[in-house]
C-alpha positions in Angstrom: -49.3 112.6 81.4 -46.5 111.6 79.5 -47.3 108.1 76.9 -45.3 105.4 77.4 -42.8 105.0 74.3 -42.6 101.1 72.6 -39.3 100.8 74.7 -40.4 101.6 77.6 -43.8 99.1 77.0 -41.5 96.4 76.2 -39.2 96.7 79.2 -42.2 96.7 81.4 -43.5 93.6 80.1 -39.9 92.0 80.0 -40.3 92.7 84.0 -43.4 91.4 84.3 -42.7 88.0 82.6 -39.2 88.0 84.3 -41.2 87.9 87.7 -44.0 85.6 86.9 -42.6 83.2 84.8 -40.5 80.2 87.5 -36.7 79.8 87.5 -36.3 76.1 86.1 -33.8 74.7 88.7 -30.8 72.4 87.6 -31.7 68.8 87.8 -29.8 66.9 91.0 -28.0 63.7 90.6 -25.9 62.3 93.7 -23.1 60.1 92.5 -22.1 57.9 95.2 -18.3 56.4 95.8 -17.2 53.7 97.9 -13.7 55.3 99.3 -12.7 52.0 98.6 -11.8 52.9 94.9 -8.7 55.1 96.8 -8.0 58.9 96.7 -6.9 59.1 92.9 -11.0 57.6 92.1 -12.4 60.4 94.3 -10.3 63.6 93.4 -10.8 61.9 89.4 -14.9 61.5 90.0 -14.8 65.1 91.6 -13.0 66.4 88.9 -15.5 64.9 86.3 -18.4 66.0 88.0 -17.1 69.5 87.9 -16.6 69.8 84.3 -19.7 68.3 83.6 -21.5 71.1 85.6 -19.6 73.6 84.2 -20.6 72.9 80.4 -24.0 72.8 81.0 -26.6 74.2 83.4 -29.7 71.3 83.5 -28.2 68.8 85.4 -26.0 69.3 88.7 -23.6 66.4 89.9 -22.8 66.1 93.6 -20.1 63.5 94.5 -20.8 61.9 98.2 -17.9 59.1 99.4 -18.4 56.9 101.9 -16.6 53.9 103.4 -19.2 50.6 104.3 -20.5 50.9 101.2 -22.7 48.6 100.3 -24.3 48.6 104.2 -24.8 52.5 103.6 -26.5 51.3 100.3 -29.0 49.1 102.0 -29.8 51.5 104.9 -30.8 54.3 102.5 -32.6 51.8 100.4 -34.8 51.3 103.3 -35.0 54.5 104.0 -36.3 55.6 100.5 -33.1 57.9 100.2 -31.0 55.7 97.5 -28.6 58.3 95.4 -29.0 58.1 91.7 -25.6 56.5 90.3 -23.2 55.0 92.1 -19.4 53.5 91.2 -19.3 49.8 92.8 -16.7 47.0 92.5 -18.1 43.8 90.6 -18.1 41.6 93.4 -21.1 43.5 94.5 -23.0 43.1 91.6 -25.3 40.0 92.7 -26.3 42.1 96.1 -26.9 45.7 94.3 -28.9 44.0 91.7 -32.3 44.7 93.3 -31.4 47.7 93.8 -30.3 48.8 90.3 -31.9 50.0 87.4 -31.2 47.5 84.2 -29.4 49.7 81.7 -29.7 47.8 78.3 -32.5 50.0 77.3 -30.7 53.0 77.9 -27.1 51.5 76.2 -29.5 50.3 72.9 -30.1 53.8 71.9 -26.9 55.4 72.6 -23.2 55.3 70.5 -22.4 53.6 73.4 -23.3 49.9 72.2 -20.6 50.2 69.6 -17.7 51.3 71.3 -17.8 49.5 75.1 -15.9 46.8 75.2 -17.3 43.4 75.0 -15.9 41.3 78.0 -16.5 44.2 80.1 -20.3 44.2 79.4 -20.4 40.6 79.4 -18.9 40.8 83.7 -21.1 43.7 83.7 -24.5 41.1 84.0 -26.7 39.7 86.4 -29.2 37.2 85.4 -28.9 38.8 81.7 -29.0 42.3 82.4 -26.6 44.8 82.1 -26.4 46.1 85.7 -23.8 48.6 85.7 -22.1 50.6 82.8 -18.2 49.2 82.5 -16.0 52.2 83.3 -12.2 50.5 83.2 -11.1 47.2 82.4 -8.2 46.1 84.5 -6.2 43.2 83.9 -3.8 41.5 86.2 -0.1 42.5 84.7 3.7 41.8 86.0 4.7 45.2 87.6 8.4 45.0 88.0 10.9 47.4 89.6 14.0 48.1 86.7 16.2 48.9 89.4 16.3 45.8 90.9 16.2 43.9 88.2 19.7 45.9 86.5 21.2 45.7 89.5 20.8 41.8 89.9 22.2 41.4 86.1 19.1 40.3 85.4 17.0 40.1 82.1 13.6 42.3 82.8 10.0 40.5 82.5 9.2 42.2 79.4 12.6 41.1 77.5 11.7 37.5 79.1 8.0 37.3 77.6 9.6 39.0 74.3 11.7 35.5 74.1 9.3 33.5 75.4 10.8 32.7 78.6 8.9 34.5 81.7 7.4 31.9 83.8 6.2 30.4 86.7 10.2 29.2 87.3 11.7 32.5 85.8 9.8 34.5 88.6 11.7 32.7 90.9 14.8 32.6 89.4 14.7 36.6 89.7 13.1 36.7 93.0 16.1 34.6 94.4 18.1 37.6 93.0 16.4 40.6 94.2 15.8 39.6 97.5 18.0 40.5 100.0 18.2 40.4 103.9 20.7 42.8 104.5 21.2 42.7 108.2 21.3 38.6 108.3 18.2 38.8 110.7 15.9 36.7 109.2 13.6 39.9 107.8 13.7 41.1 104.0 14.5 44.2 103.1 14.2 44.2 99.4 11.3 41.9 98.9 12.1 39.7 95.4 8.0 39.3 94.7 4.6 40.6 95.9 1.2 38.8 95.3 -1.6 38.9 98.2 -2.2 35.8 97.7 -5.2 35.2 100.7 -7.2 37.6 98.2 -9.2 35.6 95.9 -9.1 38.4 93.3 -5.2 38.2 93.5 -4.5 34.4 93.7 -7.3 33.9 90.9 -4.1 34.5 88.6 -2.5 31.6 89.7 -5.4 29.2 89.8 -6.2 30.5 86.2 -2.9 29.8 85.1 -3.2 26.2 86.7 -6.2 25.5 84.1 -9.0 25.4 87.2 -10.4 28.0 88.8 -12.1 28.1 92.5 -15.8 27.1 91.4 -17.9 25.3 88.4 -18.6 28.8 87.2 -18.0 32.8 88.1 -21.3 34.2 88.3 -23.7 32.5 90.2 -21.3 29.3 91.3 -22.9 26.4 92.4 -20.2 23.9 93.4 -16.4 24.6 94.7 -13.3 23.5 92.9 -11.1 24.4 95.5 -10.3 21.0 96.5 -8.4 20.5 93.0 -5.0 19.7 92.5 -4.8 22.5 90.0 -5.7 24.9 92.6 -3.4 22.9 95.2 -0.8 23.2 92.4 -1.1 27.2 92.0 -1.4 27.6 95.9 1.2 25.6 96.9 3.9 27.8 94.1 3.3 30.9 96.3 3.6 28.6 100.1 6.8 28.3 97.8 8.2 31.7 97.4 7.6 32.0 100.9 9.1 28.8 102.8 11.1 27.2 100.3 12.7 29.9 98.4 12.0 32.6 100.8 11.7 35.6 98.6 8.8 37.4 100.3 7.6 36.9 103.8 4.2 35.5 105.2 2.8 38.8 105.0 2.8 39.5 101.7 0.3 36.7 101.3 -1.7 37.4 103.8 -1.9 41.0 103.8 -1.7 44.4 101.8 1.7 45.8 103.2 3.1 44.7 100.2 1.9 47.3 97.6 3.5 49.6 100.1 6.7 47.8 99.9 6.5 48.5 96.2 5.9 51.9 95.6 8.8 52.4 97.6 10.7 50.7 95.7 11.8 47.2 98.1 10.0 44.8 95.7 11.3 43.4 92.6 8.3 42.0 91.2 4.1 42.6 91.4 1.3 41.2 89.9 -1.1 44.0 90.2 -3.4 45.6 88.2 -3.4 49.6 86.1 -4.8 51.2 89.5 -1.1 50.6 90.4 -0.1 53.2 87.8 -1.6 55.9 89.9 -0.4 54.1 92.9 3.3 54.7 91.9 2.8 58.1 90.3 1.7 59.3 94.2 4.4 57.7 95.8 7.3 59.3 93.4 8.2 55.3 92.0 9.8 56.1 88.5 12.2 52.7 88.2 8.8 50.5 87.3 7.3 49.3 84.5 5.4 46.1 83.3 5.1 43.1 81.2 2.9 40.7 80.5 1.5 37.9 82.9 4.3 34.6 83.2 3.5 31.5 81.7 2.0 29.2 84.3 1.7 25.2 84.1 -1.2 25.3 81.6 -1.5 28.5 79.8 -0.4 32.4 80.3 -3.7 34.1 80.5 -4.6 36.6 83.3 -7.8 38.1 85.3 -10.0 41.1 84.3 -11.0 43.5 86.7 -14.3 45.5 86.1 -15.7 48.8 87.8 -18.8 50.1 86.3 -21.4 52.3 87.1 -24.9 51.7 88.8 -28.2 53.7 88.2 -29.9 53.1 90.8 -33.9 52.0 91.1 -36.6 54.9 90.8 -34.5 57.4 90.2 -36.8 61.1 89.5 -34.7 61.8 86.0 -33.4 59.0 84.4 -32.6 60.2 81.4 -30.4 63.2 83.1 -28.6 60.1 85.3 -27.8 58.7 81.8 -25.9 61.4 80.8 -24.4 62.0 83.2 -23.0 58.1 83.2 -22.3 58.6 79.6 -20.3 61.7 79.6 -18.4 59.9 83.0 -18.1 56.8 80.7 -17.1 57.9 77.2 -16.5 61.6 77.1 -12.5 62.2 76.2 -12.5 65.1 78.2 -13.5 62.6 81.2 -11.4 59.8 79.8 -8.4 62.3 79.8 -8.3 63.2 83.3 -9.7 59.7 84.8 -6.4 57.9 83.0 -3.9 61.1 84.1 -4.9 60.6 88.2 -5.3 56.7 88.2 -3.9 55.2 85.3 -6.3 53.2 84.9 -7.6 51.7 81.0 -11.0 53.1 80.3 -13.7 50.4 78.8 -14.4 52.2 75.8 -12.6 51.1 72.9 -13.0 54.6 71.0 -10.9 56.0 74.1 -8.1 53.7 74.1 -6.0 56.3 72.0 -6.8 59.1 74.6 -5.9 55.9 77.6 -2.7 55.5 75.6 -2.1 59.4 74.6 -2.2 60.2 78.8 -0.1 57.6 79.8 2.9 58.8 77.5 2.6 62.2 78.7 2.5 61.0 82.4 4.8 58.0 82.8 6.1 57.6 79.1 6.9 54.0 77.6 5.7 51.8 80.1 4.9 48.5 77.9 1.5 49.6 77.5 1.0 47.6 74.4 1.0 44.8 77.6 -2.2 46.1 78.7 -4.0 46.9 75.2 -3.3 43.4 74.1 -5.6 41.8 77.1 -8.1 44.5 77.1 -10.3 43.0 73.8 -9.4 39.3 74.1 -11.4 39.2 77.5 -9.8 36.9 80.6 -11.5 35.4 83.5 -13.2 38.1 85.7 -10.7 39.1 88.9 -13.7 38.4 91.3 -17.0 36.2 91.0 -20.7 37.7 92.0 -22.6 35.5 94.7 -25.4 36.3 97.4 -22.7 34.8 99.2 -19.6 36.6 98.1 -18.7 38.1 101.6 -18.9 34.5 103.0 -17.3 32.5 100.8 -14.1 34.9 100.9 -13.7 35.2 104.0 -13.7 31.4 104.4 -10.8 31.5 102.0 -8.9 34.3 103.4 -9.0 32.8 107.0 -8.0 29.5 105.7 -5.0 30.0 103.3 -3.5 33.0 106.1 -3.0 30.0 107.9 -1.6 27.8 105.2 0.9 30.7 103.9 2.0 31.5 107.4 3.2 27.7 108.1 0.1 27.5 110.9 -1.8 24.8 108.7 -0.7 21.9 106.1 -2.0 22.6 101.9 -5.0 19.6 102.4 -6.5 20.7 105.7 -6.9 24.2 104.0 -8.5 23.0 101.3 -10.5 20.7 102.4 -11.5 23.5 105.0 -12.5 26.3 102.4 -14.3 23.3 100.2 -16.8 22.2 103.1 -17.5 26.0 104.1 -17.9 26.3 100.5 -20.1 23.6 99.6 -22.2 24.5 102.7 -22.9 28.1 101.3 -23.3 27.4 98.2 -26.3 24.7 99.0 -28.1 27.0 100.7 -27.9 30.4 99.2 
């Protein structure tokens, strides 16, 4: 019988050990989306997710999107089946909480604590921890439409802020020039300003700009302001714009038509946030660009918008969740494509060059600079966290839908919201 040679040995036992010894499976994390975030958040998660998998083989990313969000969340908390990260808006920070891993730990021992930007983690807490990891900072900003504005003979926004002169009044004073009912039938056609004003999160910029804001505080309030005349002040200027100088109509307040209106290019001027960069690039608006926020009564500062992400409780691997939510949070190569399909300002400070480097290749000189500058400085936060947070805005919406369709006088809305309000708030 012929002896085996050394080779031959060694490929046997390479066999053997290939058969007997297990496969080590990729580690599975399921990243879950509210569809709320729009299209340009999904395809930019999904495209994240698949680089990540494809540079390394221990961890596996699946992206699930669902719409009811944060009742999906609580039906698979009871049912043991929670996903590991998901990407939620700030306003449901207070109810996620108990559901949420707390993520200082994790953000103490990586380059991460260096390079996040400060305001964000600040609106990134609940009852001192850091709940989710800040993924973009959004400030409200003036969007305006330069075709309008040229052909109106007027000055732009960000020539007006330049010289110190785009205000409360000076938004007006364009709007009256923009709009246009064409047909004489009592309907605009070219809209001269847009602001959903029955959203707290969008009429928060008005309030703040007042010098009040709707309660004592914006985590956690325990008492309602609403029945101030700042905020009387701030929501009386947009009943204004609709009944007195009539350059947008009831539904702009009191609905979200008007972003449409926008991107198609009938709307002069929008306070909006960056998601409205990806907003325009998908409906084929080129003639916009922005400024900074108009000077209000008190001051000219704007609201922050935060989205973050959540790991959530008893997850199997935390440490492969982690980075996973790093490499979504900080990577460049993730950065990169996050800001090129939704224009939206990352909340790394390290990756503001990258933000900025994007957004010249994809929509060129937009003003940026009017973004950067708000990014550091902080601003108060778009929304506020509550138990109550589903409650107490839909108190306000129903209330001030009334009051900017003409159905309702400025006090009896008030003084509506504030006894809801002050109901709620005593017994949460």
């Amino acid at each position: 019988m012929k002896r085996m040679s050394r080779f031959d040995v060694a490929c046997v036992l390479s066999l053997l050990l290939a058969v007997s010894l297990p496969v080590t499976s990729a580690t599975e994390i399921e990243h879950f989306l509210n569809s709320g975030h729009g299209i340009a958040v999904e395809e930019a998660t999904r495209e994240i997710a698949a680089l990540f998998n494809s540079i390394q083989d221990q961890i596996e990313v699946t992206v699930t999107v669902s719409g009811a969000y944060y009742d999906k969340l609580l039906t698979r908390a009871a049912g043991g089946v929670l996903p590991d990260v998901a990407t939620a808006q700030r306003w449901y920070l207070e109810e996620l909480a108990p559901l949420c891993t707390p993520l200082d730990p994790f953000v103490e021992r990586s380059p991460l604590r260096r390079t996040l930007v400060p305001p964000a983690v600040e609106q990134s807490r609940i009852g001192g921890d850091l709940i989710q990891l800040p993924l973009v900072v959004q400030p409200l900003i003036t969007f305006y439409n330069e075709e309008l504005f040229a052909l109106a003979g007027l000055i732009d926004p960000f020539a007006l802020h330049s010289k110190g002169e785009w205000s409360w009044d000076s938004v007006v004073q364009a709007a009256k020039r923009i709009a246009r009912d064409s047909s004489g039938d009592g309907v605009l056609d070219i809209w001269g300003v847009n602001i959903t004003a029955s959203s707290m999160e969008r009429s928060v910029l008005f309030v703040t700009q007042a010098g009040e804001y709707f309660f004592d505080r914006s985590v956690m309030p325990t008492e309602s302001r609403i029945n101030s005349p700042q905020v009387a002040q701030a929501l009386s200027y947009v009943h204004s714009l609709i009944h007195e100088h009539r350059v947008m109509p009831p539904e702009g307040a009191n609905s979200w038509s008007g972003e449409t209106v926008f991107y198609s290019g009938n709307a002069g001027i929008f306070f909006t946030g960056p998601w409205s960069i990806g907003q325009a690039m998908q409906y084929g608006l080129e003639a916009w660009n922005m400024a900074p926020v108009p000077q209000g009564p008190v001051n000219a500062d704007t609201a922050t918008h935060v989205d973050g992400l959540q790991m959530m409780r008893d997850v199997k691997s935390p440490d492969a969740v982690w980075k996973w939510m790093e490499f979504m949070t900080a990577d460049p190569r993730a950065v990169r494509i996050f800001a090129n399909k939704t224009g939206r300002p990352p909340a790394t400070v390290s990756n503001f060059p990258t933000y900025l480097a994007v957004m010249q290749e994809t929509v060129g000189d937009k003003h940026m600079q009017s973004l950067v500058d708000v990014l550091m400085s902080g601003a108060m936060p778009l929304s506020f966290v509550s138990p109550v947070t589903t409650r107490l805005t839909k108190a306000y919406e129903d209330e001030t839908r009334k009051y900017f369709s003409g159905q309702q006088s400025l006090a009896s809305t008030t003084e509506s919201i504030h006894r809801v309000w002050t109901a709620l708030l005593a017994g949460q």
